[in-house]
C-alpha positions in Angstrom: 0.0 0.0 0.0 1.6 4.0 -0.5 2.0 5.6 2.3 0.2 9.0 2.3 1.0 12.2 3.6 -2.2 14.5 4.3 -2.3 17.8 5.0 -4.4 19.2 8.0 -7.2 21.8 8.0 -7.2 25.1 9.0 -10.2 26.0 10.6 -11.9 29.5 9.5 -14.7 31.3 11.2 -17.1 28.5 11.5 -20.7 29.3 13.7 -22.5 26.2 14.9 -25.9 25.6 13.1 -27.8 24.2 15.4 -22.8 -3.6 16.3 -20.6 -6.0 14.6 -21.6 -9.5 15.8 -19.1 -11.6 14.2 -15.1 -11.5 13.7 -13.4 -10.6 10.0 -10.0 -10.3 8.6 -9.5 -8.5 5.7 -6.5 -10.3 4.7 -4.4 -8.2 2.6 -6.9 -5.7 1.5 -7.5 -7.2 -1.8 -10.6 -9.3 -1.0 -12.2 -8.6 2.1 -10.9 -11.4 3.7 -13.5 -13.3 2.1 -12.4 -14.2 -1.1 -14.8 -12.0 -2.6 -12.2 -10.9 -5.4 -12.6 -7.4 -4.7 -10.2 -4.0 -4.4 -10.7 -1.0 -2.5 -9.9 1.8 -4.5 -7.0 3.1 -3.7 -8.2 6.7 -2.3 -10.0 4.9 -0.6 -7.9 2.6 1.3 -5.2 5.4 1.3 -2.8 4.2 4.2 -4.2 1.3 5.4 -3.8 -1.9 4.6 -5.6 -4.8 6.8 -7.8 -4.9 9.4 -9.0 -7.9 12.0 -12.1 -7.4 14.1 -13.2 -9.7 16.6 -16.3 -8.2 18.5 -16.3 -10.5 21.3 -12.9 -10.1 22.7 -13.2 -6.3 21.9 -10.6 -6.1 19.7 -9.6 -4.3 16.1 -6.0 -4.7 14.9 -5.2 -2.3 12.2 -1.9 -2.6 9.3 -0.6 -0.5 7.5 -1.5 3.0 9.5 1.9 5.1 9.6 2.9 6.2 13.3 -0.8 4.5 15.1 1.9 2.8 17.4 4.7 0.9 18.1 4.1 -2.4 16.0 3.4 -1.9 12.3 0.0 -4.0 12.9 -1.7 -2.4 16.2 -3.8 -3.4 18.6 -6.6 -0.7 19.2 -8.7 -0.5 22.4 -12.9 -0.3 22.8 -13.7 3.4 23.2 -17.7 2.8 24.0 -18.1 6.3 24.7 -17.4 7.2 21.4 -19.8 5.1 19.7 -21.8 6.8 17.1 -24.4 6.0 15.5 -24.2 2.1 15.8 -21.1 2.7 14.9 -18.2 1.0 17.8 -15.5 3.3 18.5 -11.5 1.9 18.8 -9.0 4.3 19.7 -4.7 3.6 20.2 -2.5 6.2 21.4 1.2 5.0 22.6 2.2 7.7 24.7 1.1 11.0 25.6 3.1 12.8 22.8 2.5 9.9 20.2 -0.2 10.5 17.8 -3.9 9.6 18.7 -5.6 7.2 16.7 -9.6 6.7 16.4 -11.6 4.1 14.0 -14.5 3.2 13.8 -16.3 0.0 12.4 -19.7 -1.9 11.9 -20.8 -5.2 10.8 -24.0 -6.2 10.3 -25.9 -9.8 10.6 -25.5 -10.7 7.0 -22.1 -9.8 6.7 -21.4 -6.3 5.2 -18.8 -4.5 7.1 -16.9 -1.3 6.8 -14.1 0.2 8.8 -12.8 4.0 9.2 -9.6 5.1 10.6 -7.7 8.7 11.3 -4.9 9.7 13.6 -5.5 13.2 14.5 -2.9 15.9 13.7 0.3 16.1 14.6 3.5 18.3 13.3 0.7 19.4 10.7 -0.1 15.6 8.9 -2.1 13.4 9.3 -3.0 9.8 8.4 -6.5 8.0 7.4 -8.3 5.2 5.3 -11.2 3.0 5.2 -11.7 -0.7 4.0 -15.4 -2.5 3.3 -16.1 -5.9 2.5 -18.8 -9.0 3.1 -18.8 -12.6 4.5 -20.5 -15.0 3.1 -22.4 -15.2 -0.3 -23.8 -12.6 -2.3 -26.7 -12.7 -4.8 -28.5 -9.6 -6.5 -32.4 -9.5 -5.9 -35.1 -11.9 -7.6 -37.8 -9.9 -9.6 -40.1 -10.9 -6.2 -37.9 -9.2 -4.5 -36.6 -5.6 -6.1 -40.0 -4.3 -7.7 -39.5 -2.9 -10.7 -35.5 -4.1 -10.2 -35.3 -0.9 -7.4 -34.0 -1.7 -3.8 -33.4 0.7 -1.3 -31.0 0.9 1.4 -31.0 3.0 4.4 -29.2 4.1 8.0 -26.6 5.6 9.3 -23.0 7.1 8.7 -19.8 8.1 10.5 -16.9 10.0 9.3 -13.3 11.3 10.1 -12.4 14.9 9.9 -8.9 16.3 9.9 -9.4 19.0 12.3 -9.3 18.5 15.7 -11.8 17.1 17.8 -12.9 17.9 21.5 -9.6 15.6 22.8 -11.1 14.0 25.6 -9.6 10.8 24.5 -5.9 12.2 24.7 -3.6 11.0 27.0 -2.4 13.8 29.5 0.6 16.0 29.0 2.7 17.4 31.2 1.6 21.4 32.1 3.9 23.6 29.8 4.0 21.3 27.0 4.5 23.3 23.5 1.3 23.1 21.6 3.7 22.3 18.5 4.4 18.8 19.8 0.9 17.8 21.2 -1.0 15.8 19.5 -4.9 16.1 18.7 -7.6 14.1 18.7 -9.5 13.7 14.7 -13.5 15.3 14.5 -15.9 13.0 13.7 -19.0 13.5 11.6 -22.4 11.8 11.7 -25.3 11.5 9.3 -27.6 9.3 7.4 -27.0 7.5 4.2 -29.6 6.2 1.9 -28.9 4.2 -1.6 -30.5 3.3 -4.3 -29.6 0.3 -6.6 -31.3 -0.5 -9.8 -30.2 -4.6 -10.4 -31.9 -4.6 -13.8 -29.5 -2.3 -15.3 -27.1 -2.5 -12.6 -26.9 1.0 -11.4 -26.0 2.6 -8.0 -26.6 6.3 -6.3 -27.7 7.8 -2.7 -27.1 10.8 -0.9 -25.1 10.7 2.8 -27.4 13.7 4.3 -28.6 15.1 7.9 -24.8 15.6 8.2 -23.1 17.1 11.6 -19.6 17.6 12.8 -20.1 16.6 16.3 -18.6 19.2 18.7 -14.7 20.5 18.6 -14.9 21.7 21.9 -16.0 20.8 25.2 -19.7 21.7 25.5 -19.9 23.1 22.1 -22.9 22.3 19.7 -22.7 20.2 17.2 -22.3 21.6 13.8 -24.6 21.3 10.2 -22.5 20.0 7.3 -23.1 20.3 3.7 -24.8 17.0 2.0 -22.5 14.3 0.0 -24.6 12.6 -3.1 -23.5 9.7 -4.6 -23.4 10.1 -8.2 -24.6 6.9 -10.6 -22.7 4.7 -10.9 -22.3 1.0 -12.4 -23.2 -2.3 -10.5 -20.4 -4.9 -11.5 -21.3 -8.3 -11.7 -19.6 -9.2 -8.0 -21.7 -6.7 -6.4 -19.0 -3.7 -6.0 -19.3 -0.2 -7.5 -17.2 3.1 -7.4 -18.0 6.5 -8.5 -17.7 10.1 -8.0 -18.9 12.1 -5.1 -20.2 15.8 -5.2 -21.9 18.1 -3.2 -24.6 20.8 -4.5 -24.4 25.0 -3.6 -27.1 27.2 -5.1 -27.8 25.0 -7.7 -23.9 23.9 -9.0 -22.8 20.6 -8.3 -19.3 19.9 -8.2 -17.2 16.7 -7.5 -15.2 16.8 -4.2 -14.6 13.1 -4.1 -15.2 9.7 -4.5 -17.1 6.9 -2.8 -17.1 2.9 -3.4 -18.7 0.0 -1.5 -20.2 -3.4 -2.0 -23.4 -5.5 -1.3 -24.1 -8.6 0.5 -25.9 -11.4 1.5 -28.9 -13.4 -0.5 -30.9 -11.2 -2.3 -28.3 -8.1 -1.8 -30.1 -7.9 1.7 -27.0 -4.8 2.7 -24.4 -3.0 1.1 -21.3 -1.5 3.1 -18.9 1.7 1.9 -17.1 4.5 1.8 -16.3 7.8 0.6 -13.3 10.3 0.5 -13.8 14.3 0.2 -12.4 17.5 0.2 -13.1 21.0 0.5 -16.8 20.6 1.0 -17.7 22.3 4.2 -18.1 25.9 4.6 -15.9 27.6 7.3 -12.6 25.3 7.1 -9.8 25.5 4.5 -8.4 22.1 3.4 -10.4 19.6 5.0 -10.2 15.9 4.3 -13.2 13.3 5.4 -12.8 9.7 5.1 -15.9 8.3 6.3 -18.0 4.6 5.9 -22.1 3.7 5.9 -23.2 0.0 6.2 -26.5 -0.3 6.0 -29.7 -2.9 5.6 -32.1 -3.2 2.9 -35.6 -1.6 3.6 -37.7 -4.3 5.0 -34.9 -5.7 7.1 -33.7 -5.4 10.2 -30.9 -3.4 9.8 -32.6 -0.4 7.6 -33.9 3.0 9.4 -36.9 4.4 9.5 -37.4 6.1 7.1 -38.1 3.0 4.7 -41.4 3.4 6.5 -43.2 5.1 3.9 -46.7 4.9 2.4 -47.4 1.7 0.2 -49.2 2.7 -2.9 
């Protein structure tokens, strides 16, 4: 995998706005772990390279992260009061003046699973990436299933900013400490993320909206960000798909990334993902968001509420 150097954020004036249940290793980051045959794309998987999550002895070791800690692959540990949106939080920080890592990951009964993860700044770089992947078979819908060949997916999303957060994850320094040697804790983002995937003519797009930047500050509110919509894109015959990423101001669109992801189970019952963006929020000046959504088919389980809608 390249190692990647990324620049951090400057913030400008900015006014607030008002559960995995089963272990996966991702192997070497070409197949999920699964043998699944697929690749994350690689701005998408930008410096990392493998992860292993096993829910029940709380653990999530991440490769490939440059300075996360000591060993190349490290061990992260359970953060629950980080948890965001379904989401379980992992953090690892070596020492006090070592950089401060924080990922994030979900899995969901049928096997789609996605994974974020961002050190926060430090000496003015930072480092991030995502992986997805399934377990298990995959099959697109039946005609009984997807009406009309449309299926919609729906729930929730977290992301990584690289601007600093509230820190209350840091380890403590020592009073006196130079701010230009302290490391800070990465911003996270929530929202919700909704898809939808045509498997007659094998096309993808959604929209990652009710997007906030959860507070940078102690007792601060929590601040609105600008929507992500997922541009069509094409359905490949193993049940992956990549494509371009924009956002929409007074009527414009313009691309400010890219996104990727991958359905699963019988019937495409889920689809797990990810995106990567760039200067789309007002108020900040070279921001970065890697960020993931794994979400259930209406009808199931794992979907949100709105699928609830009015039946014809």
């Amino acid at each position: 995998m390249k190692r990647v150097m990324l620049g951090l954020a400057a913030t400008a004036m900015l006014s607030a706005c008002g559960g995995g249940t089963n272990p996966f290793n991702t192997g070497d980051g070409t197949d999920g772990g699964t043998g699944s045959g697929i690749t994350i794309p690689e701005n998408l998987a930008s410096d990392l390279d493998s992860v292993a999550y096993d829910p029940d002895a709380g653990t999530l070791v991440i490769s490939g992260l440059s300075l996360d800690d000591t060993p190349f692959s490290a061990t992260y540990r359970r953060r629950p009061a980080l948890d965001r949106e379904g989401y379980l939080a992992y953090t690892a920080q070596d020492s006090s003046l070592d950089r401060h890592v924080t990922a994030y990951v979900r899995e969901i009964e049928d096997g789609a699973f996605a994974v974020a993860v961002a050190t926060g700044g430090q000496f003015s770089y930072y480092f991030a990436g995502t992986h997805y992947g399934r377990r298990g078979n995959y099959s697109a819908p039946t005609e009984d299933v997807a009406s009309g060949g449309i299926v919609s997916y729906a729930g929730t999303y977290v992301g990584l900013l690289n601007i600093a957060g509230d820190g209350g994850d840091l380890l403590p320094v020592a009073t006196g400490t130079p701010a230009a040697v302290r490391p800070t804790q990465v911003a996270e983002v929530t929202g919700e993320a909704f898809i939808n995937a045509g498997f007659r003519d094998n096309v993808v797009n959604g929209t990652i909206y009710n997007r906030q930047i959860q507070p940078l500050t102690d007792g601060a509110a929590a601040i609105d960000a600008t929507t992500l919509n997922l541009a069509p894109t094409t359905i490949e015959a193993n049940g992956t798909f990549a494509g371009d990423t924009s956002i929409e101001v007074n009527g414009t669109r313009t691309v400010v990334g890219e996104y990727g992801g991958i359905f699963a189970g019988t019937d495409a019952t889920s689809v797990a993902g990810s995106v990567r963006v760039s200067e789309h929020l007002d108020g900040f000046n070279g921001e970065e968001e890697f960020g993931i959504f794994v979400l259930g088919q209406c009808g199931t389980a794992s979907s949100s509420d709105v699928c609830n809608q009015p039946v014809p």
